[in-house]
C-alpha positions as CSV (number, residue, x, y, z in Angstrom):
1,X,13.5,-13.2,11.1
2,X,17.2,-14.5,12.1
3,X,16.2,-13.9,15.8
4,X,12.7,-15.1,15.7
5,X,11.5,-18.5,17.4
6,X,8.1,-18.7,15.7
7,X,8.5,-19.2,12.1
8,X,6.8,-21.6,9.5
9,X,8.7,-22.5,6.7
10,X,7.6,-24.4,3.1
11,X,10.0,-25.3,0.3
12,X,10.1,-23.0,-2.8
13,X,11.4,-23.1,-6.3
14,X,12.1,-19.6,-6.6
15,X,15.4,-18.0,-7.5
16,X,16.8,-16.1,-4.5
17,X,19.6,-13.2,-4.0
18,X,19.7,-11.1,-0.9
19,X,21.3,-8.1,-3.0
20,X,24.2,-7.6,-0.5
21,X,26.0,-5.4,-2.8
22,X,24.9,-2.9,-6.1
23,X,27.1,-5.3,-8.0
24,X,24.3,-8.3,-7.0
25,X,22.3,-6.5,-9.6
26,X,24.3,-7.7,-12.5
27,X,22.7,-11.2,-11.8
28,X,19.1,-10.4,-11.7
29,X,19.0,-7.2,-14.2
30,X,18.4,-7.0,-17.3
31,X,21.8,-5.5,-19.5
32,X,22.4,-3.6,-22.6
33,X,24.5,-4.8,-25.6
34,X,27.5,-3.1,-24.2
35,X,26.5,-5.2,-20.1
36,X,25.4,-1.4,-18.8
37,X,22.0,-1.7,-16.3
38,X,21.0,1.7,-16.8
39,X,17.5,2.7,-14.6
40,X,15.8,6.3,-13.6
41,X,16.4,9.2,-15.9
42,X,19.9,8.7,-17.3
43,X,21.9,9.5,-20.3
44,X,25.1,7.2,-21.3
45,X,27.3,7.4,-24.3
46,X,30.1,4.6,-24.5
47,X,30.0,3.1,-21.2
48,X,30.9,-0.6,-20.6
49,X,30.0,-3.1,-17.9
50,X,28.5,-0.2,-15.5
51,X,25.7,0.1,-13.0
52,X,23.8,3.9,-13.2
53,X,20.7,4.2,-11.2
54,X,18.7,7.6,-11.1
55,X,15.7,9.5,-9.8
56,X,14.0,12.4,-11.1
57,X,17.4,14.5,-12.2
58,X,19.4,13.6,-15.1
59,X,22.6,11.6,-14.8
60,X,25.0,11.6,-17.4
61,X,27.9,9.0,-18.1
62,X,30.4,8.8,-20.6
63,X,33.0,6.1,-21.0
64,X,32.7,4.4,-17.8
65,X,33.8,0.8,-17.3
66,X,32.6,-1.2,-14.3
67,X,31.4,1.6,-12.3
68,X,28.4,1.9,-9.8
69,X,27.1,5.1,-10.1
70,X,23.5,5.5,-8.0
71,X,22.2,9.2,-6.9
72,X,19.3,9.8,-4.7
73,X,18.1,12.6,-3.1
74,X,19.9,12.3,-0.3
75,X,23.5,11.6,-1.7
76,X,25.3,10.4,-5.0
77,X,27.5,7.8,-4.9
78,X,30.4,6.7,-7.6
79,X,32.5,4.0,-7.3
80,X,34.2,0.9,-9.1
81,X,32.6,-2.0,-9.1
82,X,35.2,-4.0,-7.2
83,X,35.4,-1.2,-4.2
84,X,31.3,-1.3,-3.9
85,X,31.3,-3.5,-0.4
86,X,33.8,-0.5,0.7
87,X,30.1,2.3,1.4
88,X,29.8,1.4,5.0
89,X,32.9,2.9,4.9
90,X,31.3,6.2,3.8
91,X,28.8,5.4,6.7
92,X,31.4,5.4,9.4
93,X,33.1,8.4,8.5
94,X,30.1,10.5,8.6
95,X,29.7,9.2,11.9
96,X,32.8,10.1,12.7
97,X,33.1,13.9,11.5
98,X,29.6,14.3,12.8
99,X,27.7,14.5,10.0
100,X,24.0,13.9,9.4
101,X,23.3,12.1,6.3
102,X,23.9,8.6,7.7
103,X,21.0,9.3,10.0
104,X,18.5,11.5,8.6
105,X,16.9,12.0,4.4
106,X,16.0,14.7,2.6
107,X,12.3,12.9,2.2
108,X,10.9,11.8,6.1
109,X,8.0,9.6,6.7
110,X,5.7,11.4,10.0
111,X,2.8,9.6,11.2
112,X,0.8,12.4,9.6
113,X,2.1,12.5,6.6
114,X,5.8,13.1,5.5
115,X,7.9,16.2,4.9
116,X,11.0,17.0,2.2
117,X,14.0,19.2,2.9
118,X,14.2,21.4,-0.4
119,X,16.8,23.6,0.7
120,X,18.8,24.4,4.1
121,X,21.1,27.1,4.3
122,X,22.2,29.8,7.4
123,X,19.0,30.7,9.2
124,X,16.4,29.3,7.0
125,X,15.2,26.0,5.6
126,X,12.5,25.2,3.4
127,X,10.3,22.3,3.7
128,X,7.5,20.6,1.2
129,X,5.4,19.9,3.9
130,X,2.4,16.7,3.1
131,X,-0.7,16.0,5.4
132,X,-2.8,12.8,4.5
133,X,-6.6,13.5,4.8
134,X,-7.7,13.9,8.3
135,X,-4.4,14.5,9.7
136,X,-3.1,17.0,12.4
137,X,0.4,17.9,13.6
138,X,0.8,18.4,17.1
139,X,-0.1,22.1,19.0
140,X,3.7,23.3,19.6
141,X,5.8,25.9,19.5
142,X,9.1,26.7,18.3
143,X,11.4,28.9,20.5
144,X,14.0,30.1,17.7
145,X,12.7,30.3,14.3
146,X,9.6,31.6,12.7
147,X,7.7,29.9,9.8
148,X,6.0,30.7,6.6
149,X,3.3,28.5,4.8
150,X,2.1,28.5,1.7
151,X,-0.5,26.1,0.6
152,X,-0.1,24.1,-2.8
153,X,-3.1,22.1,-2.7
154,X,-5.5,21.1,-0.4
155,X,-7.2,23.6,2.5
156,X,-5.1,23.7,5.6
157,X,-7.0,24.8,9.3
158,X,-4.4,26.4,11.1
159,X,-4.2,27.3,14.9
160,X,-2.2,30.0,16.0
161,X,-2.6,30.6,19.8
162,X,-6.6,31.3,20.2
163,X,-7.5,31.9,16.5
164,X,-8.2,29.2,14.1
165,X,-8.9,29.7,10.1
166,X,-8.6,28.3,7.2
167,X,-5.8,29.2,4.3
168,X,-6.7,27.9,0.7
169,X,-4.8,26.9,-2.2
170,X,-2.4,30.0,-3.0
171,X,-2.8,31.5,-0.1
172,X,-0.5,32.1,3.2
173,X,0.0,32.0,6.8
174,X,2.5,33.4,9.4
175,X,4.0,31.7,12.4
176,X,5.7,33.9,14.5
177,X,8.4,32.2,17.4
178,X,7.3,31.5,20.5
179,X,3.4,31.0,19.2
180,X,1.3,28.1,20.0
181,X,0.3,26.7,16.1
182,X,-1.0,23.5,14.7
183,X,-1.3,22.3,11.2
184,X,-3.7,20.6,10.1
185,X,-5.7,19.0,7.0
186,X,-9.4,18.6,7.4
187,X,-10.1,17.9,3.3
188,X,-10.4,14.6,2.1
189,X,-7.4,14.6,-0.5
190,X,-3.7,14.8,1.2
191,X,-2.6,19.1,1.7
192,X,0.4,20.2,0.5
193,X,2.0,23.3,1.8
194,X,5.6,24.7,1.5
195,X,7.1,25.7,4.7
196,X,9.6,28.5,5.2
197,X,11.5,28.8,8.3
198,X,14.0,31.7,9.6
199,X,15.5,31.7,12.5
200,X,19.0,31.1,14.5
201,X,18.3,27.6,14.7
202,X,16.4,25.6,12.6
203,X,16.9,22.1,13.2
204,X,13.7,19.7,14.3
205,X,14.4,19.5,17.9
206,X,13.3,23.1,18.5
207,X,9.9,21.9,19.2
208,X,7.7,21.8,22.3
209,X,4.6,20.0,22.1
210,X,1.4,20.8,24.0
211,X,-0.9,18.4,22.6
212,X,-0.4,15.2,20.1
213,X,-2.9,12.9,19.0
214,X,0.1,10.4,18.2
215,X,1.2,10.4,21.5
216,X,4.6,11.9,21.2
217,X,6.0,13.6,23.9
């Protein structure tokens, strides 16, 4: 919008805050009697003047006083209140030593669907893997890792070099390396598979694509 040069603009009475910081919160949110804003799935006993945001797992606080505390899936951060504008800090130094979280999430949106990391250790990784109705991922291969579906729910059609078939709710597939595969959902109701992969490498650039109706190289 800042760079734009065809904008419209009326007046408004609204309140406005651009929530720069966690600690804009305290202006906008409502507090408890003791000025905590506690949100998600949280537990506090005694805490003053703090922020705690959760998601789906429990967070527990006990005798904090004006902390941020805000865990997602992806990381967890804690912090005093007066040290909050200090996370892009955080960002720079896992830029720095390499590390992946400042670019990539546990939960990633695909224009077929989206796909969560459950758990990544040496030589494997498992994926929740969605697929809205109608969707198809690409026909690729992988050249160093093998993977294992499982359907959840939904009916998958699955290509493996010149055989397709279908694979129904609690049932499973194999994809060995170096096959030709595609994944796809011809139901009405989004599929959900889990995907198992082994291998030496299993990061998402081992991927060669044949055919994509997204046009991805």
């Amino acid at each position: 919008m800042e760079r734009s040069a065809d904008v419209l603009m009326v007046p408004g009475t609204f309140q406005w805050s651009d929530l720069g910081s966690w600690t804009a919160l305290d202006e906008i949110v409502g507090k408890d009697e003791r000025g905590n804003i506690l949100k998600g799935n949280t537990i506090d006993i005694g805490s003053q003047n703090s922020i705690v945001f959760s998601g789906e797992r429990l967070v527990a606080t006990i005798g904090l006083k004006d902390m941020v505390v805000v865990d997602t899936p992806d990381a967890t951060l804690v912090t005093p209140k007066e040290k909050v504008q200090e996370v892009r800090k955080i960002v720079d130094t896992l830029r720095q030593n390499g590390r992946e979280e400042h670019l990539l999430h546990k939960t990633v949106e695909k224009p077929w669907g989206s796909y969560t990391v459950l758990e990544k250790g040496n030589g494997y990784k498992i994926k929740r893997v969605v697929l809205n109705p109608k969707a198809k991922l690409s026909l690729q291969l992988h050249r160093r890792r093998s993977e294992h579906w499982v359907v959840v729910s939904g009916v998958a059609k699955v290509t493996k070099e010149n055989e397709t078939y279908l694979v129904h709710t609690n049932e499973s597939t194999y994809i060995p390396i170096d096959t030709k595969h595609r994944l796809e959902n011809p139901g009405e109701v989004p599929l959900q598979i889990i995907e198992v992969q082994n291998g030496d490498y299993v990061e998402e650039d081992d991927i060669e694509r044949f055919d994509d109706v997204y046009g991805r190289e």
